[in-house]
KENUGU-954016 format. One record per residue: residue in three letters; x, y, z of N, C-alpha, C, O in turn. Coordinates in pm, whole numbers, plus 32768, in hexadecimal, padded with zeros to 4 digits. Layout:
N
ALAXYZXYZXYZXYZ ...
END
This chain:
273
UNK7FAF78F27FFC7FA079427F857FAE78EC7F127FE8791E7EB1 UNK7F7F78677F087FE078387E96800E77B77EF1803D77A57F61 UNK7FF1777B7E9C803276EF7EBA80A277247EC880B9771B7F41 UNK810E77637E8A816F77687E9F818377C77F1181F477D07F40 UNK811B78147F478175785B7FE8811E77E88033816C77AB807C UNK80B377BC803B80C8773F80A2814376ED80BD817876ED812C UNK818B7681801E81C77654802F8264769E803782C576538030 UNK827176FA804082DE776D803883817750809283E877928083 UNK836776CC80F883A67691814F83E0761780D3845775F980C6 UNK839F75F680A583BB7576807C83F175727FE1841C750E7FA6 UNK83E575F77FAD842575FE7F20849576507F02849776AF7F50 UNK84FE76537EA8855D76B67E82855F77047E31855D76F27DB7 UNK856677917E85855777DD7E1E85D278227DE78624785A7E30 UNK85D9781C7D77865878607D10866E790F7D718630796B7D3C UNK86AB792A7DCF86BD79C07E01873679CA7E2B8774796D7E5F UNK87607A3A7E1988317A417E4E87F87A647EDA878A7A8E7F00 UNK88737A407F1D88307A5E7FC788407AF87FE388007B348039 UNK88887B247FA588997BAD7FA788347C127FC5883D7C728012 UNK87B07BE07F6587627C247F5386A97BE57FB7863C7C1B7FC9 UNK86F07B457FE386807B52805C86717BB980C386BD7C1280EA UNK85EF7B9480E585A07C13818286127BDA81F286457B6D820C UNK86197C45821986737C2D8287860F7C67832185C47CBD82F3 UNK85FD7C5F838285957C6D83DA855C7CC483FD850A7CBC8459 UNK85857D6383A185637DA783CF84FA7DCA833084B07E2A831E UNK850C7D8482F784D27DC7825184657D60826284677CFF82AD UNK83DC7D9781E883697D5881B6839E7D418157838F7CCA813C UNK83E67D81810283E67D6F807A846A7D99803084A67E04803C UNK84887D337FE585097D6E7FC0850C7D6E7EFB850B7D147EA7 UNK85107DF27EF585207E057E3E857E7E0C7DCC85B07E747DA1 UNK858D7DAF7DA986297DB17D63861D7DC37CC385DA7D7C7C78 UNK866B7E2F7CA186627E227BFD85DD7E357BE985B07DE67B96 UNK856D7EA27C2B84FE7EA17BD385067EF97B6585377F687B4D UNK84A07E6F7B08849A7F0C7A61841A7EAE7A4C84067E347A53 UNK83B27F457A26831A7F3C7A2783137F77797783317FEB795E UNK82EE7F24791882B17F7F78AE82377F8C788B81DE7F5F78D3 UNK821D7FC9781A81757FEA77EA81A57FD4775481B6802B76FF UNK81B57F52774981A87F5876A282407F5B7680827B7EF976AC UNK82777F9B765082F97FBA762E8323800976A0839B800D76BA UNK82D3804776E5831480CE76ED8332809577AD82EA80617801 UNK83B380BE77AB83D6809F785C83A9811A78BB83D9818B78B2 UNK835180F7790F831F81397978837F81337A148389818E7A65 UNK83AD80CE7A19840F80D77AB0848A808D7A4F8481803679F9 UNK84FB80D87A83858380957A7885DA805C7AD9863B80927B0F UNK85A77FD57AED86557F8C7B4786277FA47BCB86817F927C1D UNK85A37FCD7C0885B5801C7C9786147F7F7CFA86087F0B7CD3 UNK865D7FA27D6386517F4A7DB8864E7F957E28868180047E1C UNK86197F747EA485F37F907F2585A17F297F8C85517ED27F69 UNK85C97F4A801085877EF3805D85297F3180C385597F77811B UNK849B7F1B80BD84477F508125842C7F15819A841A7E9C81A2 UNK84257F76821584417F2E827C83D57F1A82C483747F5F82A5 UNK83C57EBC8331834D7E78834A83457ECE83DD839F7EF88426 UNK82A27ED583E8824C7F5C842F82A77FE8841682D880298472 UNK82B0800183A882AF808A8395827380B683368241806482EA UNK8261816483138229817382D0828E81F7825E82A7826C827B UNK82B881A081CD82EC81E2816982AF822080F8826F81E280A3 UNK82C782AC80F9826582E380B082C482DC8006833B82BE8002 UNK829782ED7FC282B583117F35827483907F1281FE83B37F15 UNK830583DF7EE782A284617EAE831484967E1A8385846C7E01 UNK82C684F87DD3833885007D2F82C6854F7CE8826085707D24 UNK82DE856D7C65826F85B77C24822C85617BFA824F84EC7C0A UNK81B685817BB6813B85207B4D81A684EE7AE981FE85307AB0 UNK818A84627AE181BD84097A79824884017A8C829F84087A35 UNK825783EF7B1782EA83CE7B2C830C83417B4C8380831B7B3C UNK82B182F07B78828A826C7B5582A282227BF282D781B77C11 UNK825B82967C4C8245825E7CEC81E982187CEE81FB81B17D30 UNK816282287CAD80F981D07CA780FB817E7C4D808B814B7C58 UNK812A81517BFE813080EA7B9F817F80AE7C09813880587C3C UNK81F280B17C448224805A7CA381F0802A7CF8820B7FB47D12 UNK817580897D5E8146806F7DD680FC7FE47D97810D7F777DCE UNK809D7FF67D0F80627F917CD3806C7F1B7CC480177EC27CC7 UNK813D7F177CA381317E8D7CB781627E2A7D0D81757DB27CFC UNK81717E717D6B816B7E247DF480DF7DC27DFB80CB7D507E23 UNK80AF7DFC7DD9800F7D707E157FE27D4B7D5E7F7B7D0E7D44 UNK802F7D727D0680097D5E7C687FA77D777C387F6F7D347BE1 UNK7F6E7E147C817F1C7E477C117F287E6A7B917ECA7E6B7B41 UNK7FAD7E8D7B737FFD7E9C7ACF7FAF7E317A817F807E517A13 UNK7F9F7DB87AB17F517D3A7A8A7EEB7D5D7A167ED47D2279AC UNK7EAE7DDB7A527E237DC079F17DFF7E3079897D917E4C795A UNK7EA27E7A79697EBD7ED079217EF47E8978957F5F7E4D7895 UNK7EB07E9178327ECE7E2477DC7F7B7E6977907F8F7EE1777B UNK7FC77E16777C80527E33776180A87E5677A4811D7E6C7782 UNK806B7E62782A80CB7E5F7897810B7DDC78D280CB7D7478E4 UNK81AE7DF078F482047D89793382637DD4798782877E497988 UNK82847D5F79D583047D747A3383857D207A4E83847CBF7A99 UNK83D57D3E7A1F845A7D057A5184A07D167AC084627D5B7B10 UNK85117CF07AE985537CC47B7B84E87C867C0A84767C597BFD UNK85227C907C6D84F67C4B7CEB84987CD47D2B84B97D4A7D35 UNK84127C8E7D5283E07CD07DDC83E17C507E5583C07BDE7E35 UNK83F97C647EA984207BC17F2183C07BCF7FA383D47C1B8001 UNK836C7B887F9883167B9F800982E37B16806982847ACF8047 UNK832E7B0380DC83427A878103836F7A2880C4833679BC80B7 UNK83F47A4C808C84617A0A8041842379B37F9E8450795B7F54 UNK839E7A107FA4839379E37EDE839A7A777E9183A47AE87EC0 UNK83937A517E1D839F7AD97DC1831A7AC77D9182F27A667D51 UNK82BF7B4F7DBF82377B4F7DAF822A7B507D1381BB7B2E7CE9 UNK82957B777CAA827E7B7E7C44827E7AE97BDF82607AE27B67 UNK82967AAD7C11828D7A1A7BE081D979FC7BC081747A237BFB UNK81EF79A67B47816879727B0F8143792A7B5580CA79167B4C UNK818578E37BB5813378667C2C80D378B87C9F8075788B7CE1 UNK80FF791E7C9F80C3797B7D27802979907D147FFF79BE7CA9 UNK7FE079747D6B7F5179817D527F0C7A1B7D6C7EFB7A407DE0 UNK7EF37A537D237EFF7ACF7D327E687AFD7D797E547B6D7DA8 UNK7E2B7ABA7D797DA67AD77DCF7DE37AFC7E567DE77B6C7E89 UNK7E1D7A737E8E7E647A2F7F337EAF7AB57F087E4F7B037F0C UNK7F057AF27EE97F907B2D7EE57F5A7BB37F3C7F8D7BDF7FA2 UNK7EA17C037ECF7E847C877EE77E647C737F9D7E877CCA7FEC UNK7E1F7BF77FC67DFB7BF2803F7E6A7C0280947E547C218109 UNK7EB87BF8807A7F487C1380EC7F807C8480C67FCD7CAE811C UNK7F747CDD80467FBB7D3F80177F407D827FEC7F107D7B7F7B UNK7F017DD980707E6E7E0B800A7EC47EC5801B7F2C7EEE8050 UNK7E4B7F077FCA7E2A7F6D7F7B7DD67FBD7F6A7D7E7F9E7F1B UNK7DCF80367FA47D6480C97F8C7D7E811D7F367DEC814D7F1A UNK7D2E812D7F127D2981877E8F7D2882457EB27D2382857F1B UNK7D2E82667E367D5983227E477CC383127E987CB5830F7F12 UNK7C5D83097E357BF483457E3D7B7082B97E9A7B6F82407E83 UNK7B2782F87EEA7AF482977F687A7B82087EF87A1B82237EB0 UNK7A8F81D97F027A5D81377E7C79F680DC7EE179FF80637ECA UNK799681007F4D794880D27FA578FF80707F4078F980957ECB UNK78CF80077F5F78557FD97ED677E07FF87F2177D8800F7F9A UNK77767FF87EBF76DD80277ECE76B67FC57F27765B7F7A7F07 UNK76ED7FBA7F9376867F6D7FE676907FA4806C76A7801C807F UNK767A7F3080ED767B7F8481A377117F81819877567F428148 UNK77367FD381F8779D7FD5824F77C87F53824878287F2B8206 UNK775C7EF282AE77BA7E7682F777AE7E0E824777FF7DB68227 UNK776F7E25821B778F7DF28179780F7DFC813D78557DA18110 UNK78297E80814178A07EA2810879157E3C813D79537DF480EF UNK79277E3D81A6798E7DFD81FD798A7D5A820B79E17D09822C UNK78FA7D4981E178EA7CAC81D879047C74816C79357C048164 UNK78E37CC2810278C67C758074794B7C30806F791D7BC48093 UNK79BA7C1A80627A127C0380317A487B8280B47A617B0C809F UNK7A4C7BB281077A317B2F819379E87AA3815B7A267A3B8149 UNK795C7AB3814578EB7A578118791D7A1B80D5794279A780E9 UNK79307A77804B79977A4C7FBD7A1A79BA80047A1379407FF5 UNK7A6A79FC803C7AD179C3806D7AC3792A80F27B2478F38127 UNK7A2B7908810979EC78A0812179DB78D0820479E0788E826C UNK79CD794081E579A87960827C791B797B825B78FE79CE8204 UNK78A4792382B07829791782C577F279358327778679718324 UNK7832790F839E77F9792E844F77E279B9845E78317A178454 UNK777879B88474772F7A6A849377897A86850F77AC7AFC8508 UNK77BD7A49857F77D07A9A85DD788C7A9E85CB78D27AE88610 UNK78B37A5D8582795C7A818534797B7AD884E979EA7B0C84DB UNK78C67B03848478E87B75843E78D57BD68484791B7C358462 UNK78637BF6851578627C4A855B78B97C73856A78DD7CD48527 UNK790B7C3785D079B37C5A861879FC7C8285BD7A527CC585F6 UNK7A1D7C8285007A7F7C9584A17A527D3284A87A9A7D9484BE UNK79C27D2D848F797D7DAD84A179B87E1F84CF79F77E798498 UNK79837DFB857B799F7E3F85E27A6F7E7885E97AB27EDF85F3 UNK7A7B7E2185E27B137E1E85D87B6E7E7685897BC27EC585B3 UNK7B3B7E4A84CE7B647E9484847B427F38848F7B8C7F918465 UNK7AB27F4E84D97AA77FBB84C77AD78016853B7AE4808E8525 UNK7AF37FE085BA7B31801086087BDD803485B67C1180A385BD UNK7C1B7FC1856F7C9A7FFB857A7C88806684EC7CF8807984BD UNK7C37809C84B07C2780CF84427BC3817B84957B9581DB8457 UNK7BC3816285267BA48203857E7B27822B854F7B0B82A28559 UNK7AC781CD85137A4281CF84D479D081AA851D795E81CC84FD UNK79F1815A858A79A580F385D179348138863678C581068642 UNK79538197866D791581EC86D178AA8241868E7842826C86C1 UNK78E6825685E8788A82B8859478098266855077A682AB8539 UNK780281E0853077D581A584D77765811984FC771180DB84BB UNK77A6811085A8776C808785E276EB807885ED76B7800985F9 UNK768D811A85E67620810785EE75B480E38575754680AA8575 UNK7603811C851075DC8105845D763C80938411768080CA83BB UNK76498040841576907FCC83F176497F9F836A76807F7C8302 UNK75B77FA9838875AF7F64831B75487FE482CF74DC7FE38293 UNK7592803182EC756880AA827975B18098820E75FB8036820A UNK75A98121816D75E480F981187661813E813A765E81AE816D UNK76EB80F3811C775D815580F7777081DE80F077978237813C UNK774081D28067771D823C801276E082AE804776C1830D7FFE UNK76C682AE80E17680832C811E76FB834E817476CC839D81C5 UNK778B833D819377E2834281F7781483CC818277FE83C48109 UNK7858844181C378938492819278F9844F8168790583D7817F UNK796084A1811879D1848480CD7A52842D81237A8183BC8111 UNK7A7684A781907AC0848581DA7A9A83D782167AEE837D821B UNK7A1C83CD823A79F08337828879F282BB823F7A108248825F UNK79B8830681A479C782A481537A5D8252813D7A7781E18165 UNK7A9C829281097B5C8280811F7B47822881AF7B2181B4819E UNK7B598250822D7B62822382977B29816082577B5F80F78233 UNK7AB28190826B7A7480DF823B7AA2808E81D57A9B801381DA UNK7AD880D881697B22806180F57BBF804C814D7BF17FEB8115 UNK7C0B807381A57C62805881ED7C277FEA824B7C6B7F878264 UNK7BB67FF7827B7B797F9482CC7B7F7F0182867B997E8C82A1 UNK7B557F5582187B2E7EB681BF7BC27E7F81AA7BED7E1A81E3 UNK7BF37EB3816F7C937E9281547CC57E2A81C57CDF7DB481AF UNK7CCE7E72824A7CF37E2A82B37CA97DD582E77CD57DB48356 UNK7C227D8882BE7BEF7D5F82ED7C167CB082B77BEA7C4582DE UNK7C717CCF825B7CC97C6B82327D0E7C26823C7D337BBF8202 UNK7D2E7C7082A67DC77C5582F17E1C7C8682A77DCA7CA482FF UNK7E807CBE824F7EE27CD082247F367CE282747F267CD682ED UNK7FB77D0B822F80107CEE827D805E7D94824F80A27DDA829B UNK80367DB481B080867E2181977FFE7E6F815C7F9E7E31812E UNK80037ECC81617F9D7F55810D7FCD7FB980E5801780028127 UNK7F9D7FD0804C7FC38020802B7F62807D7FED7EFA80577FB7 UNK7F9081117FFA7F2081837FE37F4B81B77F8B7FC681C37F85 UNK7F0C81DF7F3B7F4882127EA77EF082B47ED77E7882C67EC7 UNK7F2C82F37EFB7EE2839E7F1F7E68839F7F5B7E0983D47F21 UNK7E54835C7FE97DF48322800F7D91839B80697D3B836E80B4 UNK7D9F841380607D8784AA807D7D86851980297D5F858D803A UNK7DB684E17FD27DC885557F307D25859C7F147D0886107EF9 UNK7CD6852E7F247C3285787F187C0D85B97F887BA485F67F74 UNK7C2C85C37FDC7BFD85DA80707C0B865D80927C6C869A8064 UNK7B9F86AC80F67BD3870D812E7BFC870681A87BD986A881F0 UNK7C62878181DD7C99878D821D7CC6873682B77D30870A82E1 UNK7C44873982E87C3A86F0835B7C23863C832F7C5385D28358 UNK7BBA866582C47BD5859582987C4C857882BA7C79851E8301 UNK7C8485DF82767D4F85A0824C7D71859282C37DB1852C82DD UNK7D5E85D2830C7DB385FC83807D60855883B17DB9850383A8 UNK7D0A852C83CE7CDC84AF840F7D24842B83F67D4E83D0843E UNK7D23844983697D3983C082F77E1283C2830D7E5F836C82E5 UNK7E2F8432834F7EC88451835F7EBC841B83F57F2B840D8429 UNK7E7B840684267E7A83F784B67E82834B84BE7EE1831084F2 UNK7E0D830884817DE5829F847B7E5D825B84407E7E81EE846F UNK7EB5829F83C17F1F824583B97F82823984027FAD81C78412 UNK7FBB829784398031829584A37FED821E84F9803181B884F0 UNK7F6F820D85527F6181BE85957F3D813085827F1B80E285DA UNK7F4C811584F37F3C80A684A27FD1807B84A67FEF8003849E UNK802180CD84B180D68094848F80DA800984EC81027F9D84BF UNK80B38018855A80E57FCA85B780C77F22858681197EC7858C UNK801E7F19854D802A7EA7851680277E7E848780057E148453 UNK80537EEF8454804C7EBB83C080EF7F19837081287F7983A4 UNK81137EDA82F181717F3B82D4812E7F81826280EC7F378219 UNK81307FCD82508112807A81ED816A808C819681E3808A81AC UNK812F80A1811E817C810580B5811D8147807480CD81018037 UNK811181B3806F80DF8231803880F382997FB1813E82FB7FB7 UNK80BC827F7F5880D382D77EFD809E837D7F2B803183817F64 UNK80CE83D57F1C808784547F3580FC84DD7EE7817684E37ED6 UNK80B885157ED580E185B27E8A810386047EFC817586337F05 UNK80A0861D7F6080A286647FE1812E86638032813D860C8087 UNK81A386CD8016820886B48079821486A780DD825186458106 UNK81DF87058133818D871181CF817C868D81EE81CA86538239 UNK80F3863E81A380EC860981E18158857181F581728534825D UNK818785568163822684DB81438257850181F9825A84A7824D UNK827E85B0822182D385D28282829085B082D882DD85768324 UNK822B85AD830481D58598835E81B9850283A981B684F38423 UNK81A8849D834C81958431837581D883B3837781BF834A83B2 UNK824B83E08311828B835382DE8308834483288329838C8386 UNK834F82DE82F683B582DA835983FF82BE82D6841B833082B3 UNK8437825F8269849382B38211843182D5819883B782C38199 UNK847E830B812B8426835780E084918339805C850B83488069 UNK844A83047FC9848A82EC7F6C846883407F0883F3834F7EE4 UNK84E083897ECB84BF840E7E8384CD83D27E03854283C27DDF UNK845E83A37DA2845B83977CF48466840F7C9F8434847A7CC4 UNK84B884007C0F84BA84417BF584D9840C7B3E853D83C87B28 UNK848284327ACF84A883D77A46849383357A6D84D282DB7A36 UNK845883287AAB847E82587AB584E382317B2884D481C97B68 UNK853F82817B3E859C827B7B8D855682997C1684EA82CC7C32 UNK85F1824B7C8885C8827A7D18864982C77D2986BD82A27D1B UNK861B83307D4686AC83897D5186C783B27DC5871E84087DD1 UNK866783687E6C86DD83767EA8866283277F1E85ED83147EFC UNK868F83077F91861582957FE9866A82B3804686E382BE8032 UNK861E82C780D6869482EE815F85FD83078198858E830E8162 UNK86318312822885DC834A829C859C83E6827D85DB844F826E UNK851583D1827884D384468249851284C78297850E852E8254 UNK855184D6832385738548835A8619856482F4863785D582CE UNK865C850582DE86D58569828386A2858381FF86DA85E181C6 UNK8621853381A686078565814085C585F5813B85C2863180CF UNK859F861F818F8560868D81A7858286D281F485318724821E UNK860186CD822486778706825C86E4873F820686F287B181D9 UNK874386B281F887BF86C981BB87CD86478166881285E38177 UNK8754867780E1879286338088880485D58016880E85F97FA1 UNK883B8583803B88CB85677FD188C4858A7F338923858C7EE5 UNK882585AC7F11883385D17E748803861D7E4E879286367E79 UNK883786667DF1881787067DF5876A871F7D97871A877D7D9D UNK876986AE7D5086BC86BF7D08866D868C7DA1860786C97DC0 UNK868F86407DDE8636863D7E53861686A97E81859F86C27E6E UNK864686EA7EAE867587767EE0862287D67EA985DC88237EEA UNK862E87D07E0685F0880C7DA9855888307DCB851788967DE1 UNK853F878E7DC184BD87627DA7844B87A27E4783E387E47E41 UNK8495876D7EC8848387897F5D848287F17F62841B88107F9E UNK84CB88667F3E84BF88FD7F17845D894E7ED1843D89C07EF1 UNK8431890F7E7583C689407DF6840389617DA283BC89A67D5A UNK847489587D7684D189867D1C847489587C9F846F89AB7C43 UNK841488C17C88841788AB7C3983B9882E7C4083E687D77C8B UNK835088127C0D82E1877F7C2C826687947C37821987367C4C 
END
């Protein structure tokens, strides 16, 4: 990612040990605060996400779950007046450092969007362009990324015969399916979905809910979503935002059980969001 996660063995980095990955975490967040200008969007979060699972984030609009999910891979980046303070630690660097190459960073920390972002071209385009880009040329290496990505993205059986049709003709639900393809066709290591079913109907969702649970195993997940059901449904812990704040992070079955805080509670109830 960066000269500096190549050389990542060989340099020191300023971090209290406190707050390194310990073997079960991807990522460890210390002291985050995200603003827009003056104005602070996340306060202080710290938390550690754990590796192959999948943590959902859920809170009302503008509670500042997705501005967070964002800057994990530094899309905040291209929001002009946006910054971030404290540690995000991802294979013992702080992705927020100016040395971090943020191209290398998204490829290991990629990203789906609410709404399905296919580009105007085939199928096996979609999934290549960015391969090519990244200096993969061999037709029969991009085959196999192909074949591969779209198998673990539950697309592969639907699509193998039109490959090099346009995108843009796959329903909603498939479309989603294939920018996950593309995503993973990266390799990453972490993904994150910012309401990656919010457009979808019913059964899409229900696919695109399927496809991630069975994604846990090789990748780790974090999820922005509104949908309680589904936070209950798929994740394994679940971080409740609320004002900027994290007001409470645990195993999704006691958050949606037996909450420790009573706006959680609130919020998990409908009291209010």
């Amino acid at each position: 990612m960066v000269t500096a996660i190549k050389e990542r063995h060989h340099e020191k980095q300023i971090i209290s040990p406190d707050i390194l990955l310990n073997k079960e975490s991807v990522l460890s967040i210390n002291q985050l605060e995200i603003f827009y200008g003056d104005k602070r969007a996340v306060n202080g979060i710290s938390m550690e996400i754990d590796k192959n699972s999948i943590t959902a984030l859920i809170g009302p609009s503008g509670c500042g779950k997705s501005t967070f999910l964002r800057s994990i891979n530094r899309m905040n980046d291209l929001i002009p007046g946006a910054r971030a303070k404290g540690e995000i630690i991802y294979e013992g660097l702080n992705i927020l450092s100016e040395q971090i190459d943020v191209v290398s960073l998204r490829k290991e920390i990629g990203m789906v969007f609410q709404r399905p972002n296919p580009f105007p071209k085939s199928i096996y385009e979609n999934i290549t362009h960015a391969l090519t880009f990244s200096g993969i040329k061999k037709k029969s290496q991009l085959d196999e990324i192909v074949e591969e990505s779209l198998q673990k993205a539950a697309l592969w059986d639907e699509v193998k015969d039109r490959l090099y049709k346009s995108a843009l003709s796959l329903s909603g639900g498939q479309q989603q399916r294939l920018c996950i393809a593309r995503t993973i066709a990266m390799k990453p290591s972490v993904l994150l979905l910012d309401e990656p079913s919010s457009a979808l109907d019913p059964i899409s969702n229900a696919k695109v809910e399927d496809l991630i649970v069975n994604l846990r195993k090789d990748y780790s997940i974090i999820i922005v979503t509104h949908n309680m059901q589904q936070a209950s449904r798929i994740s394994d812990q679940t971080a409740f935002f609320l004002n900027g704040d994290l007001i409470e992070y645990d195993d999704t079955e006691k958050i949606f059980t037996n909450p420790s805080v009573k706006q959680t509670e609130d919020y998990i109830s409908g009291r209010f969001g």
